[in-house]
C-alpha positions in Angstrom: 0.0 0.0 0.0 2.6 2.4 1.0 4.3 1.7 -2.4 1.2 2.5 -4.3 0.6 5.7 -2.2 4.6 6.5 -3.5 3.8 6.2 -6.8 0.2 8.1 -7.0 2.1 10.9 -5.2 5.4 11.1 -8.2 3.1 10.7 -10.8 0.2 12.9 -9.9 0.5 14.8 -7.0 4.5 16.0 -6.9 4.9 19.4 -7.2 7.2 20.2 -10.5 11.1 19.6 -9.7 12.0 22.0 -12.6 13.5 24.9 -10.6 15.4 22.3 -8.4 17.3 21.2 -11.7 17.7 24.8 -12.3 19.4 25.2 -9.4 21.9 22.7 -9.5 22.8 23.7 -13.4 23.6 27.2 -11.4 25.5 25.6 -8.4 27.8 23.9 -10.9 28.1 26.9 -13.2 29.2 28.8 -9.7 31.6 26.3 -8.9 33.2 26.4 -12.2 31.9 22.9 -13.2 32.0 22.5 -17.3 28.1 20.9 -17.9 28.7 18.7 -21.1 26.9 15.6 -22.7 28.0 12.1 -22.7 29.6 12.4 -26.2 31.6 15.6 -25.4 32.9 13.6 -22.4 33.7 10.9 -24.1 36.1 12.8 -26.2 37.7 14.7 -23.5 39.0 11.0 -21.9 40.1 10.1 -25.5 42.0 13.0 -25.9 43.6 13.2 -22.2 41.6 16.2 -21.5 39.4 15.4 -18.6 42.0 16.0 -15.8 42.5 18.6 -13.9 39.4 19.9 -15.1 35.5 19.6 -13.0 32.6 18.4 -15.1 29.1 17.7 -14.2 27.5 15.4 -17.4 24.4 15.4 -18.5 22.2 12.3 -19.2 18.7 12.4 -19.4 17.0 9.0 -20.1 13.3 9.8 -22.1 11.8 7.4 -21.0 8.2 9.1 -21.3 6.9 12.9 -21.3 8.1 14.7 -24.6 6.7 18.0 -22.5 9.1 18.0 -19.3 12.0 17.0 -22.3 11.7 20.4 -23.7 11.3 21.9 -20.7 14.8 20.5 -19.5 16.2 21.8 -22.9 14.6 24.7 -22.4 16.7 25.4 -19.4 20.1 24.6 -20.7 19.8 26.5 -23.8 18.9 29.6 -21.1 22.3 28.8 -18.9 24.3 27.8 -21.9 25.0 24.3 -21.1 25.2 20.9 -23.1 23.6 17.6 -22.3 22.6 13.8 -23.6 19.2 13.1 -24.2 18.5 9.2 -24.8 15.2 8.4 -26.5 13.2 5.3 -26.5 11.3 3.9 -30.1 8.2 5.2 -28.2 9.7 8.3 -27.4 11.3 9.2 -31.3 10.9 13.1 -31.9 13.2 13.8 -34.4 12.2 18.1 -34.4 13.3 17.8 -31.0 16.0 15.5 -31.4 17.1 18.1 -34.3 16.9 21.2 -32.2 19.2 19.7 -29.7 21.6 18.4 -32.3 21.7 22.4 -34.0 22.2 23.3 -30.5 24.9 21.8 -30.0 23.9 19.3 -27.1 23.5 15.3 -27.8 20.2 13.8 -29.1 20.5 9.9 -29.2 18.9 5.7 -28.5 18.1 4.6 -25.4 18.4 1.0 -26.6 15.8 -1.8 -25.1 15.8 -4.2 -27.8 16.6 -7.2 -25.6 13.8 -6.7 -23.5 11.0 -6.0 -26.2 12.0 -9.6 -27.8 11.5 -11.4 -24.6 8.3 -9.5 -24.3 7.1 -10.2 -27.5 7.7 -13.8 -27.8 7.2 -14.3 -24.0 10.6 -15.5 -23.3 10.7 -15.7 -19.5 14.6 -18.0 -19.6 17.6 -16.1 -19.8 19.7 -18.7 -21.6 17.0 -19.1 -24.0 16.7 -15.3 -24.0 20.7 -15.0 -24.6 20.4 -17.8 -27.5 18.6 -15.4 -29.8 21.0 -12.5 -29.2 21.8 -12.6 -33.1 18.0 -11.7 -34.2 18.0 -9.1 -31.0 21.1 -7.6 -32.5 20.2 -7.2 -36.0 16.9 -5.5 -34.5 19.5 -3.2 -32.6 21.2 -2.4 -35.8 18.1 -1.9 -37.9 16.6 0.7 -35.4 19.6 2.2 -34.6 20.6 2.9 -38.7 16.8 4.1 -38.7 17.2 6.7 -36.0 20.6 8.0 -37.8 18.8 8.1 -41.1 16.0 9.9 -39.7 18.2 12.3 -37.5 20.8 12.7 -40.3 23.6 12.6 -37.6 26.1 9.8 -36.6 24.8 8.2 -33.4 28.3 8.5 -31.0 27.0 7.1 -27.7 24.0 4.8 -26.7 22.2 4.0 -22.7 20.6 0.7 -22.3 17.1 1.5 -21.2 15.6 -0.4 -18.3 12.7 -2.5 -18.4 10.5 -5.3 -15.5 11.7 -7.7 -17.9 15.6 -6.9 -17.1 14.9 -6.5 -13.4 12.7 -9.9 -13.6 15.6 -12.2 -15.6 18.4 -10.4 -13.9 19.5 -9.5 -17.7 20.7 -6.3 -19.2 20.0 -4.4 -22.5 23.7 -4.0 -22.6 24.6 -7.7 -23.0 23.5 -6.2 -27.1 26.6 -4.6 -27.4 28.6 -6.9 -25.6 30.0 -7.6 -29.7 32.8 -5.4 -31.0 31.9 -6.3 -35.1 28.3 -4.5 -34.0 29.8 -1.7 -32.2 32.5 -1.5 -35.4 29.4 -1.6 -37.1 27.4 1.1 -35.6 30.5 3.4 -34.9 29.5 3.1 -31.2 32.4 5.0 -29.2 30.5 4.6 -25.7 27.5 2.7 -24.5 27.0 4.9 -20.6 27.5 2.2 -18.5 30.7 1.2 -20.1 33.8 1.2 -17.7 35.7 3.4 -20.5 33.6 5.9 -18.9 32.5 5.5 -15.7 36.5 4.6 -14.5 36.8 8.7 -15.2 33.6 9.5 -13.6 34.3 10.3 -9.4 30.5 9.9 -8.7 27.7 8.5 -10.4 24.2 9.8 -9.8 20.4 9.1 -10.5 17.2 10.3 -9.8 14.7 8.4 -7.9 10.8 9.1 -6.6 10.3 11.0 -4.2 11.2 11.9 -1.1 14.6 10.6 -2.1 15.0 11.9 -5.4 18.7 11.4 -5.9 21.2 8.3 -5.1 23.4 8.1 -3.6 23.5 11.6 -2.7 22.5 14.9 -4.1 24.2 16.9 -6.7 24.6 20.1 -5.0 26.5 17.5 -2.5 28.0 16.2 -4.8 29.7 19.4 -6.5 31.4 20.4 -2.9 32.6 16.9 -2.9 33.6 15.1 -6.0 35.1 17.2 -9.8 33.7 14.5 -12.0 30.2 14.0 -11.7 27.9 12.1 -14.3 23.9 13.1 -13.4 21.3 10.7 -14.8 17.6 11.8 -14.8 14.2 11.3 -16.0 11.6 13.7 -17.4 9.4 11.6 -14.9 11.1 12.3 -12.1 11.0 15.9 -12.4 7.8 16.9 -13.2 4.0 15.3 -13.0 2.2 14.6 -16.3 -1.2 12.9 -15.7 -1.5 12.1 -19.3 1.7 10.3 -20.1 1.6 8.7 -16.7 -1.5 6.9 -16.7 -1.0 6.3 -20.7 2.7 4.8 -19.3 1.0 2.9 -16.2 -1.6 1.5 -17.9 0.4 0.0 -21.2 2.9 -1.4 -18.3 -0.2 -3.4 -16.8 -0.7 -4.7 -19.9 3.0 -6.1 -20.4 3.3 -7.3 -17.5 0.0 -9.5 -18.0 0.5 -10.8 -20.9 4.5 -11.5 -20.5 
């Protein structure tokens, strides 16, 4: 019950987080944090110039809610500041996707194809999951020279998405990619939970419902204590949206039943 009552307060009830992100965009910018996306990163470790400096990166996972997306952009583009923003199939908008490219910020997949084939042919085994990891990655590769096509931009860096199905088999999205001829292929320099990256990140943080919202501790913690921080969040997470959330609630019933 008291997880229920949780999750009809986030979705419906929380009062918008949007000038608490705000904030911590202009905590960093006062502590003289450089606020980049996942593919700028990327290239600083490459090219040896991540240290001395302080970073705060940018991923946000769009999971749902096109609306709060903007919003988030919306903010950047006002503080000057670049970011990663990871869309789902479901969550494709390529004007969007386009204005943050222009800008100058990271518009890219957040990658769930391993999931969506044990949902769709009800595979509840892992090894007989992991046994049709060819077909999963040539579904991989199809959506992800789709999205590049559309986009008309070279895909850099990828984020597994994470799905009840993953949770359920103990099984990650990222097992995909776990084949350098696809990564060759794609021209993948980072998937975000690669150790390439996170070895040069000094603290790792995502969001969570509230009253926690953050893990393992804040970021305006974080920025007094740590010059390398990766931030993860969630439109979700920041700001109610009746409509998506009971659209998203309601088609996750439905997996889950007939899974």
């Amino acid at each position: 019950m008291t997880t229920m009552l949780g999750r009809l307060y986030c979705d419906y009830l929380m009062p918008s987080q949007l000038a608490a992100y705000e904030e911590v965009v202009h905590r960093a910018q006062e502590a003289c944090y450089e606020q980049l996306s996942v593919r700028d990163y990327v290239e600083r470790v490459r090219d040896g110039a991540c240290v001395p400096g302080k970073f705060l990166v940018h991923r946000h996972d769009i999971d749902t809610d096109l609306r709060t997306t903007r919003k988030l952009f919306d903010i950047e583009k006002k503080h000057g500041i670049r970011s990663s923003f990871y869309f789902r199939l479901s969550t494709l908008d390529f004007g969007l996707m386009r204005d943050i490219e222009e800008y100058g910020s990271e518009a890219s997949y957040h990658y769930e194809e391993l999931a969506a084939f044990a949902k769709k042919y009800r595979i509840k085994d892992p090894a007989t999951l992991r046994a049709r990891m060819p077909e999963i990655r040539a579904n991989f590769l199809a959506n992800f020279l789709y999205i590049e096509e559309r986009l008309k931009k070279k895909l850099r860096t990828v984020a597994s998405h994470g799905d009840f199905v993953n949770r359920r088999l103990k099984i990650t999205n990222t097992e995909i990619l776990d084949d350098p001829q696809l990564r060759k292929e794609c021209g993948i320099a980072c998937e975000t939970y690669d150790r390439a990256l996170l070895d040069h990140i000094d603290i790792y943080i995502s969001d969570r419902p509230a009253p926690q919202y953050y893990h393992p501790t804040s970021p305006t913690q974080a920025i007094r204590e740590h010059r390398r921080i990766c931030l993860v969040t969630h439109p979700r997470q920041v700001e109610t949206n009746w409509a998506e959330n009971t659209k998203d609630n309601i088609f996750r019933f439905y997996e889950g039943l007939i899974w």
